[in-house]
TORTI-825059 format. One record per residue: residue number from 0; residue in one letter; y, z, x of N, C-alpha, C in turn. Coordinates in steps of 0.1 Angstrom, whole numbers, plus 5000, padded with zeros to 4 digits. Atoms other than C-alpha are relative to their C-alpha. Layout:
REM residues N
NUM / A / Y / Z / X / Y / Z / X / Y / Z / X
...
//
This chain:
REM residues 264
0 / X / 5015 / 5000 / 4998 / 5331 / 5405 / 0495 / 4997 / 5011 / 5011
1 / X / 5006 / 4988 / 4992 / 5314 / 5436 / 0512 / 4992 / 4993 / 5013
2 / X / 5008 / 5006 / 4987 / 5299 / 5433 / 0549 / 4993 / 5010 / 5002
3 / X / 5009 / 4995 / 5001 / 5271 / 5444 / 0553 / 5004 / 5005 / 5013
4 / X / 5002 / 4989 / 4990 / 5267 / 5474 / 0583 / 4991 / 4994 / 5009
5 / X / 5013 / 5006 / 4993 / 5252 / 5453 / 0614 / 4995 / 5013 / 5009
6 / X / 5004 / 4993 / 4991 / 5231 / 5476 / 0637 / 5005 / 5003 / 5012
7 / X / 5000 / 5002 / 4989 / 5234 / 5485 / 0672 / 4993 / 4996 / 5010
8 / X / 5006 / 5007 / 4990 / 5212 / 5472 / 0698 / 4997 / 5000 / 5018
9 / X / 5003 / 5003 / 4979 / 5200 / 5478 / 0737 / 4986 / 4989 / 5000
10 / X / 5007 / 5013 / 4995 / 5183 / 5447 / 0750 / 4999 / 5000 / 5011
11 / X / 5000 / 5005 / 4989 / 5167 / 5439 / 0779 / 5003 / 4984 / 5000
12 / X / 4988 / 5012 / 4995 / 5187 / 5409 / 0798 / 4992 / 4991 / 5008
13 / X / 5008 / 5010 / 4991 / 5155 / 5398 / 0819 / 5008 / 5001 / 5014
14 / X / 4994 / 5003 / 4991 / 5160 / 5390 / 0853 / 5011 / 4988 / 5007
15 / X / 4992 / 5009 / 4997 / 5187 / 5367 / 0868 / 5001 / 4988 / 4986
16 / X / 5003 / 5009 / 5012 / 5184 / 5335 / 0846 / 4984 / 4998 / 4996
17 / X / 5015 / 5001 / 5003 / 5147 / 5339 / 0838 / 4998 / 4993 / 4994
18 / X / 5007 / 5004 / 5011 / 5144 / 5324 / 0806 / 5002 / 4983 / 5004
19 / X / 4995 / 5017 / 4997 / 5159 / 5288 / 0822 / 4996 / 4996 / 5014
20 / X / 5008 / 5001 / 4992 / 5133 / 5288 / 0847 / 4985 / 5000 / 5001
21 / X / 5013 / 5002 / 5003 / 5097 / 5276 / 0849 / 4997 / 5015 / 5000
22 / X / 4996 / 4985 / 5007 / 5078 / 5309 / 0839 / 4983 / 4992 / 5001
23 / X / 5010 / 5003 / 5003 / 5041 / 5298 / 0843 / 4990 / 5013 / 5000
24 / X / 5005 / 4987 / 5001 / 5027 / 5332 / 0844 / 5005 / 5008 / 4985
25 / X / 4991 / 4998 / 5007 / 5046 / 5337 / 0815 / 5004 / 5015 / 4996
26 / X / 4992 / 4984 / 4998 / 5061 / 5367 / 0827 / 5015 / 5007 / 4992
27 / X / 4989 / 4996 / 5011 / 5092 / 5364 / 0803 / 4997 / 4997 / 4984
28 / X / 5003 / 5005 / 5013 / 5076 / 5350 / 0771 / 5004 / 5009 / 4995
29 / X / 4998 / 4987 / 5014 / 5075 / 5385 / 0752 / 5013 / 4999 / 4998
30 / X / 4990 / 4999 / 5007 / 5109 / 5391 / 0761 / 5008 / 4990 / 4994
31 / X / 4992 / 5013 / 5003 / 5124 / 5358 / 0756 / 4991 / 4997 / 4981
32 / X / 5006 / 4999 / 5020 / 5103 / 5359 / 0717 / 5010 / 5009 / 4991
33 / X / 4993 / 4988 / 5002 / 5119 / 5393 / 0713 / 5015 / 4995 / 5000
34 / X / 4992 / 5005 / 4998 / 5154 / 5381 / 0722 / 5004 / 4988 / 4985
35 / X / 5003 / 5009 / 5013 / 5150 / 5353 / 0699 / 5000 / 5005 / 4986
36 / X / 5001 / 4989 / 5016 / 5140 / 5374 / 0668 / 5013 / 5006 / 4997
37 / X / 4992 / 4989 / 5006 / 5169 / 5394 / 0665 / 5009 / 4990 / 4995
38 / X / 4992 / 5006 / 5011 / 5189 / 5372 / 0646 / 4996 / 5001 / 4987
39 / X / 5009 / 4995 / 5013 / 5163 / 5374 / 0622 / 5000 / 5013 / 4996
40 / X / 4998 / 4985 / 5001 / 5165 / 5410 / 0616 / 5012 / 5005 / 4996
41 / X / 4985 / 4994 / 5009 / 5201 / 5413 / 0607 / 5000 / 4997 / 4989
42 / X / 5004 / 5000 / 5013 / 5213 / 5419 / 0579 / 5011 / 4990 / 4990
43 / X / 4991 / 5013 / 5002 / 5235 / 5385 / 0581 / 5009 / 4998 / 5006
44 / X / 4993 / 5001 / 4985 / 5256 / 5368 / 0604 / 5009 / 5005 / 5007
45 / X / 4992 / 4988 / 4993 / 5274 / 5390 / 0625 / 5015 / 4991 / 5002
46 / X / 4982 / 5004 / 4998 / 5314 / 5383 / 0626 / 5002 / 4995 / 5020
47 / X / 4997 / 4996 / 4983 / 5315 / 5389 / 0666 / 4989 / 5010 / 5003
48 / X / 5010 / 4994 / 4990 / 5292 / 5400 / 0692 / 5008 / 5008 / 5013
49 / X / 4992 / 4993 / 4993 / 5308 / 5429 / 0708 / 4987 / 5006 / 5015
50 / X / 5012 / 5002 / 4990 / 5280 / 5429 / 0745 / 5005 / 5013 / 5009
51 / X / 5000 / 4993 / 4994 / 5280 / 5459 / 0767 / 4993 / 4998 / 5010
52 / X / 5010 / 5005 / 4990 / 5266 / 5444 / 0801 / 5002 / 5015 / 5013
53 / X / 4998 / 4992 / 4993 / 5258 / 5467 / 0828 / 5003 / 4995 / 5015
54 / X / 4994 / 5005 / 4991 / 5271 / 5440 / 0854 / 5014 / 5002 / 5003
55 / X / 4986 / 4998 / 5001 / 5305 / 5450 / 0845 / 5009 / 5014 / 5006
56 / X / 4992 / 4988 / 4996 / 5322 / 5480 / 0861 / 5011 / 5003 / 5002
57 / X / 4987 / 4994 / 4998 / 5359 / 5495 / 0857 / 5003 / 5008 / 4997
58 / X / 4993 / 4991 / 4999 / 5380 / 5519 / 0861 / 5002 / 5003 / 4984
59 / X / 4997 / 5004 / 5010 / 5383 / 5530 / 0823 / 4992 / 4990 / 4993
60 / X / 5008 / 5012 / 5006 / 5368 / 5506 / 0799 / 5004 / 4986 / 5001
61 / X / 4992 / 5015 / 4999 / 5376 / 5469 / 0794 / 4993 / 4988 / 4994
62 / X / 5006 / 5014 / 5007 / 5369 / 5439 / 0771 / 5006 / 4990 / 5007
63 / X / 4989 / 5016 / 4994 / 5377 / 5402 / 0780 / 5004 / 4999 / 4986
64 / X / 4990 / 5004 / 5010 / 5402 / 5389 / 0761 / 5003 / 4986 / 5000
65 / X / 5002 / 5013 / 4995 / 5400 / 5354 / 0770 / 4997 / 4990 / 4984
66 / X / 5005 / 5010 / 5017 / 5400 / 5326 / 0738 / 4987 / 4989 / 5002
67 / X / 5007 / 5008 / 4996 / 5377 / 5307 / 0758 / 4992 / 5007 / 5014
68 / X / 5007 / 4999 / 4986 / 5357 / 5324 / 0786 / 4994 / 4996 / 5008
69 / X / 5012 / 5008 / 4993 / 5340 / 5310 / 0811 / 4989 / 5010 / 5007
70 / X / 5013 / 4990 / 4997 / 5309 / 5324 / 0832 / 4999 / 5001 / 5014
71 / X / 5002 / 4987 / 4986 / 5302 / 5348 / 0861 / 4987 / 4997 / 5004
72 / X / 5012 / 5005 / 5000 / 5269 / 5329 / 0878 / 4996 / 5015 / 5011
73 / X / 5002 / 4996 / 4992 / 5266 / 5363 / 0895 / 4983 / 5010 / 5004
74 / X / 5018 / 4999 / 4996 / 5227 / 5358 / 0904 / 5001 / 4992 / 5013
75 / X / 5002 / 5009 / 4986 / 5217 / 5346 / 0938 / 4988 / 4995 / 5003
76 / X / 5014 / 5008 / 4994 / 5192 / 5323 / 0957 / 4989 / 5001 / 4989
77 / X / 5009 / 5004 / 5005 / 5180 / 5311 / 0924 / 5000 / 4980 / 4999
78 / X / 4993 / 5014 / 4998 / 5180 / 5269 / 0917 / 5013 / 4992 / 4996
79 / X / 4993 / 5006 / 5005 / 5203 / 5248 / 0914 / 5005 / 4999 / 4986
80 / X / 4999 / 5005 / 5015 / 5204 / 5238 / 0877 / 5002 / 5016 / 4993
81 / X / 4997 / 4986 / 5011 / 5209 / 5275 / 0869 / 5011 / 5002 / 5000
82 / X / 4986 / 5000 / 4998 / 5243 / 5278 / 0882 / 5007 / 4985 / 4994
83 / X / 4993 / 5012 / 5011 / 5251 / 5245 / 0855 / 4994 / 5003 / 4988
84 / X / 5005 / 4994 / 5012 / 5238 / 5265 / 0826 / 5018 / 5005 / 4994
85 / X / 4988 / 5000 / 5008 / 5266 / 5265 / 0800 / 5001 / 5011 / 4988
86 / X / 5006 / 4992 / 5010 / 5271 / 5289 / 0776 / 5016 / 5002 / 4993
87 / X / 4987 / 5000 / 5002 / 5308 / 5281 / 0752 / 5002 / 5006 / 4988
88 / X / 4998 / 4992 / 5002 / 5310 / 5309 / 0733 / 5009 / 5000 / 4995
89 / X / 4984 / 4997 / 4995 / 5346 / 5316 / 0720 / 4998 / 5014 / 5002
90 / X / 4995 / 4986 / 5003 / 5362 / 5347 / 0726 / 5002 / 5007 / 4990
91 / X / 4990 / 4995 / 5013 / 5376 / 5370 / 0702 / 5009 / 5010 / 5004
92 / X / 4992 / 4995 / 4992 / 5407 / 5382 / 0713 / 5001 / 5014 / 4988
93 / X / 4994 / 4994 / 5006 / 5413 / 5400 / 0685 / 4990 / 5015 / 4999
94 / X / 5007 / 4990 / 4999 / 5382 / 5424 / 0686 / 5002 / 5006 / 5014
95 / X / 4998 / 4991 / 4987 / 5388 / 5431 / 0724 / 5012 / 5009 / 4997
96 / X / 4990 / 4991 / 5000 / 5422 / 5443 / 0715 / 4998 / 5015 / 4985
97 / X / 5002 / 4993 / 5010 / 5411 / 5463 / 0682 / 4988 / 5011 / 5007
98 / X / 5015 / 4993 / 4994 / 5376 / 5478 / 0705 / 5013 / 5010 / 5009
99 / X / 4993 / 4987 / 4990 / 5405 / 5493 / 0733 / 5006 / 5003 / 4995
100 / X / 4993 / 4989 / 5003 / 5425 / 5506 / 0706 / 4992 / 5013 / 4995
101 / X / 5009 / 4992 / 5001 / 5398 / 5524 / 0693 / 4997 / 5007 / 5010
102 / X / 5004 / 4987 / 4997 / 5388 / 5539 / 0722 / 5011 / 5005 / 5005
103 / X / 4986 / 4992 / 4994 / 5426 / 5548 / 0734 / 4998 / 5011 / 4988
104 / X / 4999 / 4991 / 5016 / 5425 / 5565 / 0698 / 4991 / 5012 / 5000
105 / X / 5010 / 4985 / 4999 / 5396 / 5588 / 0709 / 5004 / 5002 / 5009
106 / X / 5001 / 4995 / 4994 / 5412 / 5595 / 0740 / 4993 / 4995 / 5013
107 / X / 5008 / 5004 / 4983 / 5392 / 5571 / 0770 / 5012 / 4990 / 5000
108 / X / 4993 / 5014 / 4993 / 5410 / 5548 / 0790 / 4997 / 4984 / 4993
109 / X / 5009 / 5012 / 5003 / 5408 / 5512 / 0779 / 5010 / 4991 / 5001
110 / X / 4994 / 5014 / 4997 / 5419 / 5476 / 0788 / 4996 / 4990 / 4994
111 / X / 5006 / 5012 / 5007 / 5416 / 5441 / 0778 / 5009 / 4994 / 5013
112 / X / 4999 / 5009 / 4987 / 5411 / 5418 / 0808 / 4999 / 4985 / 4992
113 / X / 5000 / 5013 / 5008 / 5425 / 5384 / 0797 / 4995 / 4988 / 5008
114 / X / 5007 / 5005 / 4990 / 5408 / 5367 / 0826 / 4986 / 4999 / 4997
115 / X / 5012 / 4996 / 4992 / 5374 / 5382 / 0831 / 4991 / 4989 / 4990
116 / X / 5009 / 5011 / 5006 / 5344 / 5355 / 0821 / 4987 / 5009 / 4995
117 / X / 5018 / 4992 / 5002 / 5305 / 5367 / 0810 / 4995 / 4998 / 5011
118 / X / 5011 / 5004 / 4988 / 5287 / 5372 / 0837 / 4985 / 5002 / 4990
119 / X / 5014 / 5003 / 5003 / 5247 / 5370 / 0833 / 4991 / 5010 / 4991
120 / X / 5007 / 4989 / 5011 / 5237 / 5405 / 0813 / 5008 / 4996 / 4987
121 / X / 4997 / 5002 / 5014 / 5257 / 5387 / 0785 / 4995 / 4984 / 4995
122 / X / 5004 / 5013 / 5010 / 5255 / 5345 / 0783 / 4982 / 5001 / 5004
123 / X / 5012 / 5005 / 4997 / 5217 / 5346 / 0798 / 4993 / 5006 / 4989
124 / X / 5004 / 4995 / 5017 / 5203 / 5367 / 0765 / 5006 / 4998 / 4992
125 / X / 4998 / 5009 / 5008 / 5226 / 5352 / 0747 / 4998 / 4985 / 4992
126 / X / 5009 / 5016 / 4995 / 5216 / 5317 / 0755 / 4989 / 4999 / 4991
127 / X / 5012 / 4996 / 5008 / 5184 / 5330 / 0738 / 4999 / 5004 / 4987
128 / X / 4999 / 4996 / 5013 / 5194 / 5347 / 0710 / 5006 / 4997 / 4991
129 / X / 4991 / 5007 / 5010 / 5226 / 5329 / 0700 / 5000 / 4985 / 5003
130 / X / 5000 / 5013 / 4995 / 5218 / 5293 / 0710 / 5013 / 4993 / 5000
131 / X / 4987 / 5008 / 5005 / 5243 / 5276 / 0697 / 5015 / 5004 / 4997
132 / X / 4986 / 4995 / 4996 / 5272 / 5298 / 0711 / 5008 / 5000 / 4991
133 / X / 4989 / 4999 / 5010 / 5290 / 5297 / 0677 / 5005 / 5009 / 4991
134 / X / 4996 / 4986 / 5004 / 5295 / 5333 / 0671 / 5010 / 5007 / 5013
135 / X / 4993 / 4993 / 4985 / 5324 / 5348 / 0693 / 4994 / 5017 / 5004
136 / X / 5007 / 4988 / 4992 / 5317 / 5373 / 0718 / 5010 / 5009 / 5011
137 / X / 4993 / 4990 / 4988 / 5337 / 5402 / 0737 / 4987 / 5007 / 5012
138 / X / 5008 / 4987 / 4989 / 5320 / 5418 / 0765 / 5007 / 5010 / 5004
139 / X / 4994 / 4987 / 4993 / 5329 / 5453 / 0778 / 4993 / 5005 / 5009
140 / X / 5005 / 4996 / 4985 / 5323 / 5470 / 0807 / 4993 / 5016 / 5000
141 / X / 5003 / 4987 / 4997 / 5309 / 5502 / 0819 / 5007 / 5006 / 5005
142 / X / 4995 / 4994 / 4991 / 5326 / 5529 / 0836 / 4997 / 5005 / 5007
143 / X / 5002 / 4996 / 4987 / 5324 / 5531 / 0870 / 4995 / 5012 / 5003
144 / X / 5000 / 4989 / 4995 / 5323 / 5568 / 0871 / 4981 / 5004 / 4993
145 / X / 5018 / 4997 / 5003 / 5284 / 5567 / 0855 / 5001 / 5010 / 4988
146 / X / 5000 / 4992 / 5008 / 5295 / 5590 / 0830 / 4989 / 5001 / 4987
147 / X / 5012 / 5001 / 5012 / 5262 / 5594 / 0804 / 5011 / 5005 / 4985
148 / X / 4990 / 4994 / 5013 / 5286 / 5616 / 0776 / 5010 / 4991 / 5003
149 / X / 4985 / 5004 / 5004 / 5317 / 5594 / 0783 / 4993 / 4986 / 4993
150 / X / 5010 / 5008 / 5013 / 5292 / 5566 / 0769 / 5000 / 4998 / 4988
151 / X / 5003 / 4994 / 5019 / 5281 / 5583 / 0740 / 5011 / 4997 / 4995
152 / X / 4982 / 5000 / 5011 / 5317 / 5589 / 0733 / 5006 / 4984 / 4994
153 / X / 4993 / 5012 / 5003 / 5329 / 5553 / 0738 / 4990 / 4989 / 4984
154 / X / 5004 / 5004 / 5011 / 5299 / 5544 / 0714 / 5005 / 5001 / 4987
155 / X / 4999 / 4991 / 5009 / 5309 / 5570 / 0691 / 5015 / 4994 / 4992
156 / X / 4987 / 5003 / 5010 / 5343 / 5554 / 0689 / 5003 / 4986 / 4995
157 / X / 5004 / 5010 / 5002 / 5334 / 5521 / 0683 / 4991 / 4997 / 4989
158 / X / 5010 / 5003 / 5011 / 5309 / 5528 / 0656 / 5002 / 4990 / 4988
159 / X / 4992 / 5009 / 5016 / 5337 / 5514 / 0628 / 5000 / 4989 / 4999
160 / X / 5000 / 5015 / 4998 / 5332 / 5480 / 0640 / 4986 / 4994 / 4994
161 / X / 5010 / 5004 / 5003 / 5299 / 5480 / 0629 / 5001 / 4996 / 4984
162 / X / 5001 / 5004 / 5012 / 5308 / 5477 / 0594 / 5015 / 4992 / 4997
163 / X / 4987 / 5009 / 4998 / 5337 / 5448 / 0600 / 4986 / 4987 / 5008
164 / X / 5010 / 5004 / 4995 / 5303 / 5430 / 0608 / 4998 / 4999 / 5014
165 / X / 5004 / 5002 / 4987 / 5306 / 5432 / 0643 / 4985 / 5005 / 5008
166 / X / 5013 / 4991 / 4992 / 5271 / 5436 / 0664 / 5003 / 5001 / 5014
167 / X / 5001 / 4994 / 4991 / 5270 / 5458 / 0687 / 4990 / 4999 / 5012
168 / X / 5016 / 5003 / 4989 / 5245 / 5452 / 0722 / 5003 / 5000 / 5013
169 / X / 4999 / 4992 / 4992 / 5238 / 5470 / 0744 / 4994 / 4992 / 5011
170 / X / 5011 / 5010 / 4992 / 5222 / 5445 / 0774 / 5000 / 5008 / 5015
171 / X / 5004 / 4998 / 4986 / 5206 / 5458 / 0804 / 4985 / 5006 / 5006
172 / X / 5012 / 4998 / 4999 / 5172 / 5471 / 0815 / 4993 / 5014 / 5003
173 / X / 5005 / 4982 / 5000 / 5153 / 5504 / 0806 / 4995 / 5002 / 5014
174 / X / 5007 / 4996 / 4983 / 5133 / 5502 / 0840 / 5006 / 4989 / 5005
175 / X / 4992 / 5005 / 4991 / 5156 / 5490 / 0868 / 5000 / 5001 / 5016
176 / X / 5002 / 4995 / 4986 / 5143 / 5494 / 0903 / 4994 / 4986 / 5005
177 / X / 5004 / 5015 / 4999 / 5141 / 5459 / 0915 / 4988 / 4998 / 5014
178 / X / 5009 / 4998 / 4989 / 5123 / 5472 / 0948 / 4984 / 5001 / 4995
179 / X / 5013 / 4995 / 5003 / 5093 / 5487 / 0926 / 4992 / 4987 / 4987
180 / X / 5007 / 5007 / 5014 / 5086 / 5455 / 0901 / 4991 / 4990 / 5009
181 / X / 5014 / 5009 / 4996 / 5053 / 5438 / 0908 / 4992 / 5014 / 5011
182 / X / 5010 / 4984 / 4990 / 5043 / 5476 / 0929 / 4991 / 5004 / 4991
183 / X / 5011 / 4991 / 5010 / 5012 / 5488 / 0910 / 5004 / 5015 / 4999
184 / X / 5000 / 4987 / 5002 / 5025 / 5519 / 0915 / 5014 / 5004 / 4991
185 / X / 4987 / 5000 / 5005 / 5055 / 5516 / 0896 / 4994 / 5000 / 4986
186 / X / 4999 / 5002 / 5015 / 5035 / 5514 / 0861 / 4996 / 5014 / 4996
187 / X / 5003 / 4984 / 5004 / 5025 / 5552 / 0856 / 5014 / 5007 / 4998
188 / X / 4992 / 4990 / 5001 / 5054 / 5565 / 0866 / 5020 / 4991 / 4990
189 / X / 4994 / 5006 / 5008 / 5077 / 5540 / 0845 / 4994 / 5001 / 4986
190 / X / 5002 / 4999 / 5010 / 5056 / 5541 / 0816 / 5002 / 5018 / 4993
191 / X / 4994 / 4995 / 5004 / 5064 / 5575 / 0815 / 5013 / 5007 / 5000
192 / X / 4984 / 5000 / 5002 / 5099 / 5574 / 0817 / 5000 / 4990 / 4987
193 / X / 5003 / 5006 / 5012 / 5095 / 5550 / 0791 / 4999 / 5008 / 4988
194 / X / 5003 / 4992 / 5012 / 5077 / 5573 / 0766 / 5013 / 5010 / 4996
195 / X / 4990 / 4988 / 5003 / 5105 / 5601 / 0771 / 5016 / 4990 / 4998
196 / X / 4985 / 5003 / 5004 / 5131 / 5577 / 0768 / 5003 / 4993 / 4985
197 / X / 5003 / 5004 / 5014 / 5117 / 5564 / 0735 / 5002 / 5008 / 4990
198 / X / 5005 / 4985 / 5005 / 5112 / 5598 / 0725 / 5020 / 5002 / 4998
199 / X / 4990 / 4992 / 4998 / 5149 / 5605 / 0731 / 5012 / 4988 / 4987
200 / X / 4994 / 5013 / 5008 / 5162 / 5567 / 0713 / 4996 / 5005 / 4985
201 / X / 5000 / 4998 / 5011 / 5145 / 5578 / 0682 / 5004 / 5019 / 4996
202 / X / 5007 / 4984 / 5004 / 5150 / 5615 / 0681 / 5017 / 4999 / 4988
203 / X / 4989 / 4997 / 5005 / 5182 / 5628 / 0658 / 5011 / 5000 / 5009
204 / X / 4988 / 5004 / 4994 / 5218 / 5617 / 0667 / 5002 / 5012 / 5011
205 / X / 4996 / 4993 / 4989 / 5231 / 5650 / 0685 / 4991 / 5008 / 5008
206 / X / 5015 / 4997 / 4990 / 5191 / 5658 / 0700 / 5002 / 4989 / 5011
207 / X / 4994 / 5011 / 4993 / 5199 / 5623 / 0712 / 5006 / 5001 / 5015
208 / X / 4992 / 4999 / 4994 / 5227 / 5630 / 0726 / 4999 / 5007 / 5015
209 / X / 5003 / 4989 / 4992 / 5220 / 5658 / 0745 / 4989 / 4996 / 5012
210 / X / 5007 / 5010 / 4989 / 5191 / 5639 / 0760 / 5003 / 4992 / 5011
211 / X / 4999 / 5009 / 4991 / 5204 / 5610 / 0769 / 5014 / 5004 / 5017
212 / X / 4991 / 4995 / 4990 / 5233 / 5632 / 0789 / 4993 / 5000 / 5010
213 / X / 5007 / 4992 / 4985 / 5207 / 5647 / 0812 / 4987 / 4991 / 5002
214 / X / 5012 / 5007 / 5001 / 5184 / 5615 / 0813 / 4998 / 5001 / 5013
215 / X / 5002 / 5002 / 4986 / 5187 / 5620 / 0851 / 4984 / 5012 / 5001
216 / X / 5008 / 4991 / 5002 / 5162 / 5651 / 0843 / 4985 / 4996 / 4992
217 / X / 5015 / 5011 / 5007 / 5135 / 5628 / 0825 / 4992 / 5000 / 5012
218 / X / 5006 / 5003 / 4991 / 5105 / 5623 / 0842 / 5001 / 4988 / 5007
219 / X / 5000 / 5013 / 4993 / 5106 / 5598 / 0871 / 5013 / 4989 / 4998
220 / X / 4990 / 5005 / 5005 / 5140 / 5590 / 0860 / 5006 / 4989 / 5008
221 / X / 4992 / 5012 / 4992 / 5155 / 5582 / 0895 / 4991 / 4986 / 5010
222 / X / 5017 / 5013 / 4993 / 5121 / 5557 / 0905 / 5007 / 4993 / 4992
223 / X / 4993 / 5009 / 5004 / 5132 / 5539 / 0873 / 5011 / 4994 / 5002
224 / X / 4986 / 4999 / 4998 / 5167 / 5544 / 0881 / 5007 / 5001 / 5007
225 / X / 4992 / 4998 / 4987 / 5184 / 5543 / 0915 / 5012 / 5002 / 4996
226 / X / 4987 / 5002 / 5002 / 5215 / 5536 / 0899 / 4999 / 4995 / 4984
227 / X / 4998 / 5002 / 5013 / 5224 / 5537 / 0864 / 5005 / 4989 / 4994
228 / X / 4993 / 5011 / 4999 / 5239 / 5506 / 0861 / 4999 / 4995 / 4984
229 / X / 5005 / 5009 / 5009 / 5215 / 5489 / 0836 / 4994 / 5010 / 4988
230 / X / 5008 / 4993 / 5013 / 5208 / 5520 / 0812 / 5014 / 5008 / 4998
231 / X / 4988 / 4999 / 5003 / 5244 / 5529 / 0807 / 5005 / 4993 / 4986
232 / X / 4995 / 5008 / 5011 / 5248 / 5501 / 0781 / 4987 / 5011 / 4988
233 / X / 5005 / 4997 / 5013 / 5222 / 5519 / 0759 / 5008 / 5013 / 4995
234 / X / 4995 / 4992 / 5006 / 5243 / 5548 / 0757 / 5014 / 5000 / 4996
235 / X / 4988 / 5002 / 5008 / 5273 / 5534 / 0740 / 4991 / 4993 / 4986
236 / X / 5004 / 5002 / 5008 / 5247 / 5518 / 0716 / 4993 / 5008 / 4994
237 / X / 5006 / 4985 / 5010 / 5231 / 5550 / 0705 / 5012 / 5009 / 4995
238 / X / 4984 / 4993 / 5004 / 5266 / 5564 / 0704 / 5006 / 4995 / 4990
239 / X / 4994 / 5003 / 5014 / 5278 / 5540 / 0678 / 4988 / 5003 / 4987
240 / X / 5005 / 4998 / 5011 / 5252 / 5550 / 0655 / 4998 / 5016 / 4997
241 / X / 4999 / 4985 / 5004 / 5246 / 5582 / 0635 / 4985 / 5003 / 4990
242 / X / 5013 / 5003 / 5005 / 5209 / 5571 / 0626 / 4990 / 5006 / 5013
243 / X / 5013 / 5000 / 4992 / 5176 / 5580 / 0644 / 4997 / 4984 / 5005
244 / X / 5005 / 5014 / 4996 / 5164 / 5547 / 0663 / 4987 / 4995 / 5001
245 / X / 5017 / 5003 / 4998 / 5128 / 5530 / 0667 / 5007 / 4988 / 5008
246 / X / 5002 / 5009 / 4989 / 5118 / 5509 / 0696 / 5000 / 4986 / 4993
247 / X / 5007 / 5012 / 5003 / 5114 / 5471 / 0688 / 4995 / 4988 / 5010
248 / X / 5007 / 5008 / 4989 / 5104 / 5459 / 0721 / 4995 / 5006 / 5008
249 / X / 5008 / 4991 / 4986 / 5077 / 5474 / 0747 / 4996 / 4988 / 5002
250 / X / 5007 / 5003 / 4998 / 5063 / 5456 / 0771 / 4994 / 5001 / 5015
251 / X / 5003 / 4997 / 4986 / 5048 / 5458 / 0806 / 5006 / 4983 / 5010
252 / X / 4998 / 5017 / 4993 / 5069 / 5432 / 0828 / 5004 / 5001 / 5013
253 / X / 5001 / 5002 / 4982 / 5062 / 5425 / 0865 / 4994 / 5015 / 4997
254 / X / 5008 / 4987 / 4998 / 5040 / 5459 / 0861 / 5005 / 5009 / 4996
255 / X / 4993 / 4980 / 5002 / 5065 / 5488 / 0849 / 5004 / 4995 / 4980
256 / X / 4999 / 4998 / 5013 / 5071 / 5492 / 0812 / 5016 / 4996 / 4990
257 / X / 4992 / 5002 / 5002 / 5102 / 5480 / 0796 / 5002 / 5000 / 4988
258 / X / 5003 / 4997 / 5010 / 5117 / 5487 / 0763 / 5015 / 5002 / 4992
259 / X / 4988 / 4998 / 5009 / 5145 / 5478 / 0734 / 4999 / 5005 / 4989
260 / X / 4999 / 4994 / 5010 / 5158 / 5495 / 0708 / 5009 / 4995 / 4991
261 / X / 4994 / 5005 / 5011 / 5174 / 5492 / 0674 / 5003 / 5012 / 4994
262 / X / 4996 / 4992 / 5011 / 5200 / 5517 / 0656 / 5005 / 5000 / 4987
263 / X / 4993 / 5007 / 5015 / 5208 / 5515 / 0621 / 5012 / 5006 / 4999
//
């Protein structure tokens, strides 16, 4: 039987445990709707959920490898009952080791940490999207060194997983300046970082590319962006693809503009 070619995917992750927190302003609904949907949208149930959180940082790359993971509650001074949020998942050992041969095979560093758990840019949008934790899931890491092109690349070498149904997702947050959310002044100059980073998600693969290298040169890049942290993961998910992208989530949350995408 043929597998169908799943997508790639950058998602916003929300803040801390948002979506498992009263919410009477309902300041997470859109994304937590959005989040939800995307199961609907494939193009059938994904084998393994290969997650790119931008909580993760090492030397080189690095999947867990774990048959059973547990979870990284690494959010603070939120309540109680969030740090007993469950999320049992299996692992898939066998895609962590098959993702760091792939990228040894192009040439990047890569490990499989048989320890490391999910921290929060993977079970808390998961939670949401995969409820019922019964699709395994690798997470991988970023690398440390912030590299935009070493990204691309690692996307680039990862692409082949996409048609072995694995989905690819990217989790972390287009606007990330945790000082400027709820600042009224933060929605002009986010919304247009936003547009130009829209602009750059759908443009042609190596226009893309080229973009997202020098996204530090975007308008208002480093206001969105102190620290690349949380827009890192989209450039391993535009990297696995060789399609133009369209947005499928905008919205304005806590005042600045925020915004996921989808590559075929």
């Amino acid at each position: 039987m043929n597998t169908a070619r799943q997508p790639s995917l950058y998602i916003p992750h929300g803040g801390g445990p948002c979506f498992f927190m009263p919410d009477p302003e309902g300041v997470w609904r859109g994304m937590e709707t959005y989040l939800r949907s995307i199961v609907e949208d494939l193009p059938e149930r994904p084998k393994a959920l290969l997650i790119i959180s931008g909580h993760w940082e090492t030397r080189g790359f690095a999947f867990t490898g774990a048959e059973h993971p547990g979870l990284i509650f690494d959010y603070y001074n939120f309540p109680p009952h969030t740090y007993e949020l469950t999320y049992p998942a299996p692992g898939a050992p066998w895609l962590a080791e098959r993702a760091a041969g792939l990228l040894r095979d192009a040439g990047l560093a890569a490990q499989v940490d048989p320890t490391r758990g999910f921290d929060h840019g993977v079970f808390i949008p998961m939670k949401v999207a995969f409820p019922d934790a019964d699709v395994p899931v690798v997470e991988m890491s970023i690398e440390a060194g912030y590299d935009p092109a070493l990204h691309l690349r690692a996307g680039e070498a990862i692409a082949s997983l996409r048609d072995e149904g694995v989905l690819i997702i990217g989790s972390g947050m287009s606007f990330h300046n945790l000082r400027a959310f709820r600042d009224p002044r933060a929605q002009a100059p986010s919304t247009l970082f936003d547009t130009w980073l829209t602009g750059a998600a759908q443009s042609a693969p190596d226009a893309r590319a080229d973009l997202l290298t020098h996204w530090a040169d975007a308008p208002y890049a480093r206001i969105c962006h102190p620290q690349e942290d949380h827009l890192l993961p989209l450039m391993v998910a535009a990297g696995a693809s060789s399609e133009p992208g369209h947005r499928d989530f905008s919205e304005l949350v806590l005042g600045s503009a925020i915004s996921g995408y989808r590559f075929a």
